[in-house]
N, C-alpha and C positions, 0 to 999 in steps of 0.2 A: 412449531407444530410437533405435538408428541407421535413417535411412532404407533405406526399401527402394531398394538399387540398379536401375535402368531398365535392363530388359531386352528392350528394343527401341524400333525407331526408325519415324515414321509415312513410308508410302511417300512421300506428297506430299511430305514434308521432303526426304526423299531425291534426288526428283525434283528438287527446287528445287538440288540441291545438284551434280548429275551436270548438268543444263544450263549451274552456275555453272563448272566448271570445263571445261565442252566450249567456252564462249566464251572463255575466260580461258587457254587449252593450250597458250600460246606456247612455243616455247622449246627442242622436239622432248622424247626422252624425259628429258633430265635434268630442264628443268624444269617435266614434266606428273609425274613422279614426285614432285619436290621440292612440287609443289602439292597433290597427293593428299596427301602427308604430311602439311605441315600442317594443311590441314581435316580430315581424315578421324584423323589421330592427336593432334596438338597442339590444336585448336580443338576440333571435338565429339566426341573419345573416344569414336569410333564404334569406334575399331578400335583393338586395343596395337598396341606398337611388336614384340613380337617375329613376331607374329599377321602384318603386315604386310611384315615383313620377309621371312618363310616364304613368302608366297604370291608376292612381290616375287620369290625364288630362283625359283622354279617356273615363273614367265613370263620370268622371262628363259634358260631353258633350251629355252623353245619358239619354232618359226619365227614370225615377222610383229612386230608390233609391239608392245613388251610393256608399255608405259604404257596402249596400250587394253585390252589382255589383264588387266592388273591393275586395271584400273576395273569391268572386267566380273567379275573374281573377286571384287571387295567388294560390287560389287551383289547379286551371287551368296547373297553369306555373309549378307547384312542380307537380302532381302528373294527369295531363289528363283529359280527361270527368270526373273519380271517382272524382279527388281533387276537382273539380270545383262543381261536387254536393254537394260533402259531406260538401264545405267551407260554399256554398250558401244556404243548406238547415240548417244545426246547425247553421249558424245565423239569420235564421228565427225560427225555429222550438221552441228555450225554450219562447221567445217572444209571439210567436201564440199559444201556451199550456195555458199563463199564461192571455193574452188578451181571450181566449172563456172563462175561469174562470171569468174574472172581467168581461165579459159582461155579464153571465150568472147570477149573484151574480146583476149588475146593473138589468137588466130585472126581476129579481124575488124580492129581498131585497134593489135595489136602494142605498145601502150605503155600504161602505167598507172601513172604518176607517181605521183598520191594515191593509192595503197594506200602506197609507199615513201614517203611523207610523215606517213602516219598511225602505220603500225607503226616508221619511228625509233627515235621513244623509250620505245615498248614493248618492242623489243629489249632496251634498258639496263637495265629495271626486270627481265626478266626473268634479265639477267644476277645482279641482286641477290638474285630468290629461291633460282637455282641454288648461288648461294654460299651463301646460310643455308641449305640444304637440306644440301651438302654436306658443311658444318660439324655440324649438329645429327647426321646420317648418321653421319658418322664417330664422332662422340663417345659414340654408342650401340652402333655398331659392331662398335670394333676396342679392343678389350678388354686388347691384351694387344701386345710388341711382333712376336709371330709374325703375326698380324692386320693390323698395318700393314706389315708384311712383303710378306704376300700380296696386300696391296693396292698397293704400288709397285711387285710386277714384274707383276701384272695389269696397273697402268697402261703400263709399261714395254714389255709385248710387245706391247700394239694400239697405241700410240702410236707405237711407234718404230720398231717389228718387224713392224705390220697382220698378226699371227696371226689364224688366223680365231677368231672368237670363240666357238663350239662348242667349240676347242681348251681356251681359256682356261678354261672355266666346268667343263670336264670334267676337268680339271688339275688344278681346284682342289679337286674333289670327290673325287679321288683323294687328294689328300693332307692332305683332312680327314679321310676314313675311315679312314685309313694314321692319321693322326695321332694321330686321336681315341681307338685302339684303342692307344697306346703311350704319350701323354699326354693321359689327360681331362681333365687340369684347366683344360689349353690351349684343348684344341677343344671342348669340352662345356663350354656354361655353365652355369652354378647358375639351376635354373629359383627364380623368388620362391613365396612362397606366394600361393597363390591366396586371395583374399579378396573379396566381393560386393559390400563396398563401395568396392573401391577399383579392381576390375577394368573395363575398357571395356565397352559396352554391346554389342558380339557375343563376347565372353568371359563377362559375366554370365548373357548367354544362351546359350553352353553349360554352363554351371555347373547353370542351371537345368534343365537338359533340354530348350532348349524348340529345338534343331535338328535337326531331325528327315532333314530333305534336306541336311546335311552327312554323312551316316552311306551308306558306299559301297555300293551293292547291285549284284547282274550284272545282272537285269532293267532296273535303271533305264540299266544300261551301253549293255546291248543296245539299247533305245529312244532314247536319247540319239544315238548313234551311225546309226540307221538315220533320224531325222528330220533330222540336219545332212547329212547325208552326199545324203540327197537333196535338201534345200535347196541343195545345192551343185551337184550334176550333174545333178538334171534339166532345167535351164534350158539347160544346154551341150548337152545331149543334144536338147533341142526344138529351138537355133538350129541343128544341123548337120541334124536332119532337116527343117527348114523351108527352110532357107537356102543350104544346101549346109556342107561342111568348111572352104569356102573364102573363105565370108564373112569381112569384118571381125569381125564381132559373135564368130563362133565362134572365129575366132583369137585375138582378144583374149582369151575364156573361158578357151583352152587354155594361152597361152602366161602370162598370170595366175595361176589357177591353178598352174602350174607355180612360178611364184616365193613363192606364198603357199606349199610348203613348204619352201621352203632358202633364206628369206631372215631365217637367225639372225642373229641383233646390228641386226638393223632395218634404217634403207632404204640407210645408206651403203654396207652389204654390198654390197649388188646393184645399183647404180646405173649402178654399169662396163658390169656383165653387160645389163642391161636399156637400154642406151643404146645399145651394140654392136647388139642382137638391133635394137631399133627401126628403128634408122636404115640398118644394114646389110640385114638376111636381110630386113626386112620393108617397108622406105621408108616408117615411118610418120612418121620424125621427120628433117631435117635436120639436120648436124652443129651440133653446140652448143647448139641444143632444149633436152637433157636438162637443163642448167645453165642455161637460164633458167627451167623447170618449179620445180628443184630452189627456185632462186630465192623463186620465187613461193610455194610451198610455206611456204617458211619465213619466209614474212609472214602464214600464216594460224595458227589453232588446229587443235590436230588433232594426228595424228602425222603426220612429214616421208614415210612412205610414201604420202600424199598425194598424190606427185609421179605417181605410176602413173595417179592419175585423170587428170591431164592430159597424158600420153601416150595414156591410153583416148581422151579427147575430141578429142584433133588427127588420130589414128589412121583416127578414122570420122567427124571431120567432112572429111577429106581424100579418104574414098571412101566420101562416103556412096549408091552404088547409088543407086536412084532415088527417096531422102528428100532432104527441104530436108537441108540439109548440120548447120545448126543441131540440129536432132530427132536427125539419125546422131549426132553429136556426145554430146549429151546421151544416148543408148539406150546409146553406147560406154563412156563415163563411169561409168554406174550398171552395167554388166556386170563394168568390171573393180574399180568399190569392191565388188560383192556379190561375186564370186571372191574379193579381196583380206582381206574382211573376215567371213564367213562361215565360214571353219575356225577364225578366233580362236574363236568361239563354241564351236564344237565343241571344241578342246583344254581350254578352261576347265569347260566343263558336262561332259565326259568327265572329266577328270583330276583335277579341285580337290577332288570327296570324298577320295578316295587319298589325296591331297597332305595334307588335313586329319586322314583318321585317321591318318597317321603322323607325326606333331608328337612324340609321345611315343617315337621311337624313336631311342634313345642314337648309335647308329652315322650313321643319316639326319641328325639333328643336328648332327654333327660334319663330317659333308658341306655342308651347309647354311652352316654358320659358315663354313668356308673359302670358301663358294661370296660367302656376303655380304661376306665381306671382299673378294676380286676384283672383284663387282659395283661395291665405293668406286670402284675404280682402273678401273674403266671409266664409272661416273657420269662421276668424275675427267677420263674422255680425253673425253668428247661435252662437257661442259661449258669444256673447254680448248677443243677447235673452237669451240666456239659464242662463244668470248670473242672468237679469235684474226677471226673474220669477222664480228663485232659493233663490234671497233674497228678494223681493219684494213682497206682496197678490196683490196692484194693479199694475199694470200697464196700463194707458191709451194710445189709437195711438190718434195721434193730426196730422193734416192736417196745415202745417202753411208757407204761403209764397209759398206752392206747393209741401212743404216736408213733409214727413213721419216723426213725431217725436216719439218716444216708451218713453211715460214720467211716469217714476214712482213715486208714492207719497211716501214721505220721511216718512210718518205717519204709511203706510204699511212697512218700513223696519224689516226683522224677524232678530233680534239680535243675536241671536241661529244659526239661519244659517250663519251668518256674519262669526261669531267665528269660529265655526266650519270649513267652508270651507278656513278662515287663516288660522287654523292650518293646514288642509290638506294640505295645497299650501306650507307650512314652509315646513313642515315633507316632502314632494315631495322632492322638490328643493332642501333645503339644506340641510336636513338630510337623503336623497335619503332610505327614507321610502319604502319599497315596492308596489308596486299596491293593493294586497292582504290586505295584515296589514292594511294600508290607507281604501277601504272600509270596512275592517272588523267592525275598532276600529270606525271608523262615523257612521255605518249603529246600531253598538251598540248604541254608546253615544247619536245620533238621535233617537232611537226609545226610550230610557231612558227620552228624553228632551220632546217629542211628547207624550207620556201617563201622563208627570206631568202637562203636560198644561191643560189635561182631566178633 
């Protein structure tokens, strides 16, 4: 007799699992993506690969940050409204504890040496998951050479071209659907047969019947919508009638807000935009601010829109009215992560039944494919940035011919980190090193290489 396959997962597990990778989130989205992957598909086959793929299309099609959006839709999918909070806030929450610290340490002492000592050679190791992420991605992927096709001129137009990336993902859903409908056998893959004992344990559970709140209803629409939506504005609506319009606190609501929805393809989109608005129309940030935020950002877990909290905390610890500067700080900080982080919620608990019951639909499919094929070729371009400024101090953008060049100077190459992250990459791949071990042994040997340089 074959076992019965596990059709479900205990929350506590879960719990333990969504805090593991809210501390562990380095690396912005490729490799908080690339880390969901592996625990959540490769290690506990909580989730398949095509299952994770679909719902991976979907959040990357919505504004804000799609590596939290997609923590929140597998919380979603294993354990309901709780999993979906508890996925979506533990992968903010160690992030946003560790960003009001380095803002508050920037705003009083301006310098924070040991965090850049600590996270070195965390950097390197993370470079190595994004490449086995990358690798494994692909090879599941891109099926076919139309697939990697549309995966190098994705890469192609944001890396070289900075298309906006709504462009790109919409491009490529056109001419999957185009595709799909002139060759299936391209764009439409051959679904497996479904089997109990071989399928993951939120596929076995819907095999079994046992998802009941994946199933899309308009009443649950209606309620869904009318409990985020005021989670969202009535706190903006309290601080202008307490406060006035012209508060810190409300401005920052508003003008947040506002970027939490058209800040597709995540924080590099808007960084120009939101740095301009700062330090220009509002003087909350001195030139250059935003790149030391950005900075700082990308020394924590989290996603890199992170950086917006520490605009929020310099904002209102700069005017803080008549609080300690500290408390404005800290009130500003938590106004613009709830704006920031707050409609993820909503587009996920809105949209992810949809997104689910249309898995089975030939043409959507066929959008989808195309879509994940581009998605490579944009993993592709975050994960090139994230190399190019993990082993490189300069890197300049150059304008040439009409393209975006990211040219680094060979003179800034950090050797230490070179090393480092081959070894991580070796130890990954071929000696299938553990994640854990991997950061441990870099975040050591880095902070060991960064105080001799001192």
């Amino acid at each position: 007799m074959e076992p019965q396959q596990k059709t479900a997962v205990a929350f506590g597990e879960a719990f333990r699992l969504w805090l593991k990778i809210g501390l562990l989130g380095f690396g912005g989205p490729a490799g908080q993506i690339a880390l969901m992957h592996r625990l959540l598909v490769d290690e506990k086959k909580w989730i398949s690969e095509s299952r994770f793929l679909h719902a991976l299309n979907y959040c990357m099609l919505l504004p804000g940050p799609e590596a939290q959006q997609l923590a929140t839709y597998m919380g979603w999918l294993l354990h309901r409204t709780a999993g979906g909070l508890a996925a979506g806030i533990l992968f903010v929450a160690p992030g946003a504890i560790v960003m009001w610290g380095l803002s508050l340490l920037y705003a009083t002492l301006h310098d924070v040496p040991l965090v850049q000592a600590v996270f070195f050679g965390v950097k390197a190791a993370v470079l190595a998951v994004v490449v086995e992420a990358l690798l494994r991605i692909s090879k599941r992927a891109l099926k076919n050479k139309v697939m990697y096709l549309l995966a190098g001129l994705a890469f192609v137009a944001i890396f070289f071209f900075d298309l906006p990336f709504p462009l790109i993902v919409g491009g490529a859903a056109l001419i999957g659907f185009l595709g799909g409908r002139r060759w299936p056998a391209i764009f439409i893959p051959a679904k497996p047969a479904d089997k109990k004992g071989d399928a993951a344990v939120i596929d076995a559970a819907f095999l079994a019947g046992d998802l009941d709140h994946a199933k899309p209803s308009a009443r649950r629409a209606v309620k869904v919508a009318l409990v985020w939506m005021s989670l969202w504005f009535l706190p903006l609506l309290a601080f202008a009638l307490i406060l006035g319009v012209g508060h810190v606190f409300t401005q920052e609501g508003i003008f947040f807000s506002k970027m939490a929805v058209v800040t597709f393809g995540g924080a590099y989109a808007v960084l120009a935009y939101v740095a301009q608005q700062a330090v220009g129309t509002h003087g909350w940030l001195a030139p250059g601010e935003m790149l030391d935020g950005l900075g700082l950002a990308e020394t924590t877990p989290g996603p890199l829109i992170m950086v917006l909290q520490f605009v929020g905390f310099l904002a209102a610890f700069r005017n803080p009215g008549g609080l300690d500067p500290v408390l404005a700080g800290t009130i500003g900080a938590l106004v613009t992560t709830w704006v920031t982080f707050v409609p993820c919620f909503l587009w996920i608990f809105l949209g992810a039944p949809y997104i689910e019951a249309l898995r089975g639909n030939k043409n959507l499919n066929a959008a989808l494919t195309a879509i994940t094929a581009s998605v490579v070729g944009v993993i592709l371009n975050l994960s090139v940035w994230f190399a190019l400024h993990v082993l490189f101090a300069r890197v300049e953008e150059k304008q040439v011919l009409g393209m975006k060049l990211s040219a680094p100077d060979p003179a800034s190459l950090d050797a230490a980190a070179l090393l480092l992250a081959m070894a991580a990459i070796l130890a990954t791949l071929k000696y299938h090193v553990g994640m854990l071990k991997t950061l441990g042994a870099c975040a050591a040997v880095g902070a060991v290489i960064h105080f001799m340089r001192l």
